[in-house]
LUMBA-181188 format. One record per residue (C-alpha): residue in three letters; x, y, z. Coordinates in steps of 0.1 Angstrom, whole numbers. Example, Ala and Ser with C-alpha at 12.3 -4.5 7.8 and 13.67 -1.06 7.14 Angstrom:
<lumtor aa="ALA" xx="123" yy="-45" zz="78"/>
<lumtor aa="SER" xx="137" yy="-11" zz="71"/>
***
This chain:
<lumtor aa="UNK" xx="0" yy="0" zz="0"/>
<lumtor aa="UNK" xx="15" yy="32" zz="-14"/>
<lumtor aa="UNK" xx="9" yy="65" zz="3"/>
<lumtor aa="UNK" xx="9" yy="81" zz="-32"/>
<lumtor aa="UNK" xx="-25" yy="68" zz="-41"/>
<lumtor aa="UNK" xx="-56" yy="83" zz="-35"/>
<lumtor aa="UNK" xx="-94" yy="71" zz="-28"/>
<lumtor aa="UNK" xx="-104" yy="96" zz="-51"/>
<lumtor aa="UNK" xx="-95" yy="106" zz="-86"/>
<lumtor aa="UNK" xx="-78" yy="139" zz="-94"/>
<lumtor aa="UNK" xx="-97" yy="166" zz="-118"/>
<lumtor aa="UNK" xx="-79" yy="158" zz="-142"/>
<lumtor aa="UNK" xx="-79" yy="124" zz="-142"/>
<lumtor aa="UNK" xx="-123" yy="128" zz="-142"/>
<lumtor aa="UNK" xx="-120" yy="147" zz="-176"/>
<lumtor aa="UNK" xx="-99" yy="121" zz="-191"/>
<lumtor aa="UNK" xx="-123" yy="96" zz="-182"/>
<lumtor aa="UNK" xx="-153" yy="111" zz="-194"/>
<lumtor aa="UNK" xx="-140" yy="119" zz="-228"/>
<lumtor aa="UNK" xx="-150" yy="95" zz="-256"/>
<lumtor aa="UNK" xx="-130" yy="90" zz="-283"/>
<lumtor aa="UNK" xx="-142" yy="110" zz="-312"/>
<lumtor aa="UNK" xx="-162" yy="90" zz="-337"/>
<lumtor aa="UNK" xx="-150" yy="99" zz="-376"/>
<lumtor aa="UNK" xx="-181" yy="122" zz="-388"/>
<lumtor aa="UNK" xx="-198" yy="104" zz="-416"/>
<lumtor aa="UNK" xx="-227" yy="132" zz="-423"/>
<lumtor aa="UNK" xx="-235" yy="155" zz="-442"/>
<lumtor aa="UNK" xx="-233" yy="187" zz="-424"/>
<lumtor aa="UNK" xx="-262" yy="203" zz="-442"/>
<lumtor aa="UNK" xx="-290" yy="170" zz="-451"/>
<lumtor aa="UNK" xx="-274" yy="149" zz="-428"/>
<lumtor aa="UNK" xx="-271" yy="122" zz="-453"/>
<lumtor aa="UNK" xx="-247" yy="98" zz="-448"/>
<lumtor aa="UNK" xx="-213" yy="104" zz="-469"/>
<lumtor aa="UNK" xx="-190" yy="72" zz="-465"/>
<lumtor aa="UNK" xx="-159" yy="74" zz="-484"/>
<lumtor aa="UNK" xx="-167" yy="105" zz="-504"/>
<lumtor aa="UNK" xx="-173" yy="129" zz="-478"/>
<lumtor aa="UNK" xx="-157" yy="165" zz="-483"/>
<lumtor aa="UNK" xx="-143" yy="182" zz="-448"/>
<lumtor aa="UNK" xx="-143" yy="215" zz="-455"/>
<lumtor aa="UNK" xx="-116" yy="242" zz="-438"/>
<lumtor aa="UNK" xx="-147" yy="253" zz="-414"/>
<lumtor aa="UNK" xx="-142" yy="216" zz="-401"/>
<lumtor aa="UNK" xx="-173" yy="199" zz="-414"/>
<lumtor aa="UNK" xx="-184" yy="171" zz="-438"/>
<lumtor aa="UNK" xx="-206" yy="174" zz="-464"/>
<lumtor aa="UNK" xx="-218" yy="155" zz="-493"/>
<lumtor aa="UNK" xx="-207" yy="161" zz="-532"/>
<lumtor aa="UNK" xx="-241" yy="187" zz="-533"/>
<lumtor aa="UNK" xx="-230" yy="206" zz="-506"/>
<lumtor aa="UNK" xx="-192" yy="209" zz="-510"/>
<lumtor aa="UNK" xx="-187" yy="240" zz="-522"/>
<lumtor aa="UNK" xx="-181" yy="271" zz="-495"/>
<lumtor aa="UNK" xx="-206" yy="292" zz="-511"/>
<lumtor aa="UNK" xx="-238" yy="261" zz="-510"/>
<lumtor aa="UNK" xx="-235" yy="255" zz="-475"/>
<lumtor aa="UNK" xx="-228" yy="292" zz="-459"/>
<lumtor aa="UNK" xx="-195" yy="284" zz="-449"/>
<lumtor aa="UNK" xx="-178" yy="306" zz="-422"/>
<lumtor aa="UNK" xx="-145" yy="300" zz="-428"/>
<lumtor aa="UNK" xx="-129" yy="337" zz="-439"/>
<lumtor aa="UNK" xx="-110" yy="324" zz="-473"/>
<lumtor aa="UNK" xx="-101" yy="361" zz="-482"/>
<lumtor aa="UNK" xx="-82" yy="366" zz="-451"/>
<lumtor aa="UNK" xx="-65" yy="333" zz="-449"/>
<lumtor aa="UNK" xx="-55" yy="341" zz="-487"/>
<lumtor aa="UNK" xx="-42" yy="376" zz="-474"/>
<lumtor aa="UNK" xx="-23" yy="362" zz="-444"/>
<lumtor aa="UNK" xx="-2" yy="336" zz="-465"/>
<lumtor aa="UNK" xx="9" yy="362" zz="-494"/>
<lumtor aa="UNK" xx="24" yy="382" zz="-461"/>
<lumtor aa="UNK" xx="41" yy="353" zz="-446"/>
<lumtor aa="UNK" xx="59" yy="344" zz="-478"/>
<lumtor aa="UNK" xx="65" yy="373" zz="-495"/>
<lumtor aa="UNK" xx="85" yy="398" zz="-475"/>
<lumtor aa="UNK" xx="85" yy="433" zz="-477"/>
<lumtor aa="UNK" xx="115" yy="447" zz="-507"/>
<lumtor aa="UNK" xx="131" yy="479" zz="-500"/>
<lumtor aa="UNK" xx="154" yy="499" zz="-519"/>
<lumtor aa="UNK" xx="189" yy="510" zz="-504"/>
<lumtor aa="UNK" xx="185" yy="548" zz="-498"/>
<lumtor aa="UNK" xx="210" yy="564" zz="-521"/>
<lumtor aa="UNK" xx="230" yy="595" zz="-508"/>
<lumtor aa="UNK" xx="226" yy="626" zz="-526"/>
<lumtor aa="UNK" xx="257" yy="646" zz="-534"/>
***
């Protein structure tokens, strides 16, 4: 018998324990028809079927403009001139 043990479980050990492991979504989003191997996950995290794939069918919230925006930034960086000295 260990001192280290305890009758009851620690916080975090509760959430652990309560958390199922997530089942693979296999649902349409939208009709909720089911999708098997042809679902579509779109960047807003769902699945939805071949009739609902596209961003602008299904309402999506996922902000394609800015994403577009912030990954022209990242890889191309600023280009500025050397200043030249006037004489």
């Amino acid at each position: 018998a260990s001192v280290s043990e305890n009758a009851e479980p620690t916080p975090e050990e509760q959430d652990k324990s309560l958390d199922k492991p997530k089942q693979k979504k296999n649902r349409c989003f939208m009709c909720r028809k089911k999708v098997g191997l042809t679902g579509f996950e779109c960047r807003c995290g769902n699945v939805y079927c071949g009739m609902h794939r596209y961003s602008d069918v299904h309402s999506c919230s996922y902000n394609y403009k800015a994403d577009a925006a912030e990954k022209i930034r990242k890889e191309n960086p600023v280009v500025v001139g050397e200043k030249i000295q006037k004489i």
